[in-house]
TIMINU-602318 format. One line per field, with one value per residue: residue number from 1; x, y, z of N, C-alpha, C in turn. Coordinates in steps of 0.001 Angstrom, whole numbers, plus 500000, padded with zeros to 6 digits. Layout:
nr	(NUM|...);
n.c1	(X|...);
n.c2	(Y|...);
n.c3	(Z|...);
ca.c1	(X|...);
ca.c2	(Y|...);
ca.c3	(Z|...);
c.c1	(X|...);
c.c2	(Y|...);
c.c3	(Z|...);
// end
This chain:
nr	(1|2|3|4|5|6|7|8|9|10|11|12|13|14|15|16|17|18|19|20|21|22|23|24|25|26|27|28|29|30|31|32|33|34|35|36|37|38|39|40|41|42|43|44|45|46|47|48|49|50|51|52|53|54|55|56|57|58|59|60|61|62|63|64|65|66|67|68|69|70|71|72|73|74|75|76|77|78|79|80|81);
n.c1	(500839|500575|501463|499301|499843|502103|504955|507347|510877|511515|509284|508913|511288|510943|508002|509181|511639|509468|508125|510213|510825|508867|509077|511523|510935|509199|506365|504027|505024|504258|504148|505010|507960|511758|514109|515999|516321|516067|516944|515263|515317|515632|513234|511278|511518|510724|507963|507044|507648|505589|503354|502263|502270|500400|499836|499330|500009|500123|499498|499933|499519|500167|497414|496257|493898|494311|495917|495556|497178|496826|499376|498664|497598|499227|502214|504504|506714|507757|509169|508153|509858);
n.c2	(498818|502367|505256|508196|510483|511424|512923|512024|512386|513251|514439|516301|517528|518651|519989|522568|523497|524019|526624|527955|528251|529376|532203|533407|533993|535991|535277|536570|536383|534426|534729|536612|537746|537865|540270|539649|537695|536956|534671|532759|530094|529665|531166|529502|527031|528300|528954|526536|525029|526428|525864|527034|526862|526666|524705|520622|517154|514687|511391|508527|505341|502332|500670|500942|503741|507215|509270|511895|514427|517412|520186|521528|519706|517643|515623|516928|516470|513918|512174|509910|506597);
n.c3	(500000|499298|501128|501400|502186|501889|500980|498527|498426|495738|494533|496237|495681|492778|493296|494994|493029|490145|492109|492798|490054|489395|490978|490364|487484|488483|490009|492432|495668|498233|501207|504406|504203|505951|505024|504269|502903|499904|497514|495210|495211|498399|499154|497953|499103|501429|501514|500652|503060|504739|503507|501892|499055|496166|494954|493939|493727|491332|491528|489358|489479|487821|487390|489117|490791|490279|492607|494200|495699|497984|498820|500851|502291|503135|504322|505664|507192|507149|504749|501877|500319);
ca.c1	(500000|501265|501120|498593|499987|503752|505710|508842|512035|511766|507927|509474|512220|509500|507372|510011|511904|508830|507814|511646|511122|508540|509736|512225|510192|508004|505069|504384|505367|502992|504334|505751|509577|512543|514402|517533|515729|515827|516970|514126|514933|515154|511832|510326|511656|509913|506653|506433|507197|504348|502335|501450|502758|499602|500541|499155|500940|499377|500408|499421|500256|499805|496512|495454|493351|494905|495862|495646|497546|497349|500166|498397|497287|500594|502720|505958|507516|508548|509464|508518|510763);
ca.c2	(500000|503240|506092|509121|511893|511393|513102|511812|513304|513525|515438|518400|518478|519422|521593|523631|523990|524659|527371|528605|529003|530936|533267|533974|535200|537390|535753|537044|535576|534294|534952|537334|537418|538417|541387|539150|536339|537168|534028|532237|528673|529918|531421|528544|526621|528324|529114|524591|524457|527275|525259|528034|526603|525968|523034|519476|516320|513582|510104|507537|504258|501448|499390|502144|504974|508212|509820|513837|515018|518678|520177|522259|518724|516957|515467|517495|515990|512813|511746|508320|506965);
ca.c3	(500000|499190|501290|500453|502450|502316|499711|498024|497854|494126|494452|496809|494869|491456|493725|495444|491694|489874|492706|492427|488763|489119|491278|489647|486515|488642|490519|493960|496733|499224|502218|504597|504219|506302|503594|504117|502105|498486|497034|495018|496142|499673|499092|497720|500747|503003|501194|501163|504614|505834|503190|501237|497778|495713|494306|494144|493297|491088|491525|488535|489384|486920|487791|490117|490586|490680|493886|494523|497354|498222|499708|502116|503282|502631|505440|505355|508049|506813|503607|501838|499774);
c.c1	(500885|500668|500499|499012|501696|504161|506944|509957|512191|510241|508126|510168|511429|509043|508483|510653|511000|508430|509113|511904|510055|508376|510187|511915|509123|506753|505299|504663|504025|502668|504922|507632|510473|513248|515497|517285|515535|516345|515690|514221|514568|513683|510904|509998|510471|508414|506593|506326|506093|503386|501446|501659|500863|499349|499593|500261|499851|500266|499258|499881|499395|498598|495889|495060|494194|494878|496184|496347|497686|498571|499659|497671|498308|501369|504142|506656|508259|508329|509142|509194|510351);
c.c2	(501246|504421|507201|510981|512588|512035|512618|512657|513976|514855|516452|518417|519254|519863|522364|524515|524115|526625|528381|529371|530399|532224|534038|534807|536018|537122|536208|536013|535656|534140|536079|536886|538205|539322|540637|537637|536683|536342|533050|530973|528529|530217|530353|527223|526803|528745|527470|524419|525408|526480|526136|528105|526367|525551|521916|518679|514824|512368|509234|506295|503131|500480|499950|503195|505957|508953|511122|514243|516436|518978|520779|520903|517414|516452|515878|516807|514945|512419|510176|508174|505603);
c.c3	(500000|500139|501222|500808|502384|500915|499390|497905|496623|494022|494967|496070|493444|491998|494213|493683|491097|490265|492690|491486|488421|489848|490958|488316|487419|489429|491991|494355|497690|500463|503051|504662|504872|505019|503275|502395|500683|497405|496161|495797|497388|499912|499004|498404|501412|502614|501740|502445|505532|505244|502347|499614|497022|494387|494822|493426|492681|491260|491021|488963|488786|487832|489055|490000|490755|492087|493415|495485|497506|499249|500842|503088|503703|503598|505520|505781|507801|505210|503246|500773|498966);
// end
């Protein structure tokens, strides 16, 4: 059985870099930020971990229904792998 709330190493790493990229061209940001913080990745860091990315993650797996996971419902804390 696969987990439904756990994200993979490989799924933050595609939301954070997505959210990175688009930073970097220009969308807002969606949080408050220290002034020191003006890196996008950093940014896009810490938007995932307040949970304020909005982002989902599909997961197809062969001979199964599709799973949805929002991140604002997502289990940061631990990783499955």
């Amino acid at each position: 059985m696969y987990p439904t709330t756990k994200l993979t190493r490989f799924e933050r790493a595609r939301i954070i870099g997505a959210r990175a990229l688009q930073i970097s061209m220009g969308a807002p940001i969606l949080i408050d930020l220290p002034k020191e913080l003006t890196v996008p990745t950093e940014i896009a860091v810490s938007e995932f971990k307040k949970r304020a990315v909005p982002m989902t993650v599909v997961r197809r797996i062969e001979g199964r229904a599709s799973v949805t996971i929002d991140i604002s419902s997502a289990d940061l804390e631990e990783m499955w792998y």
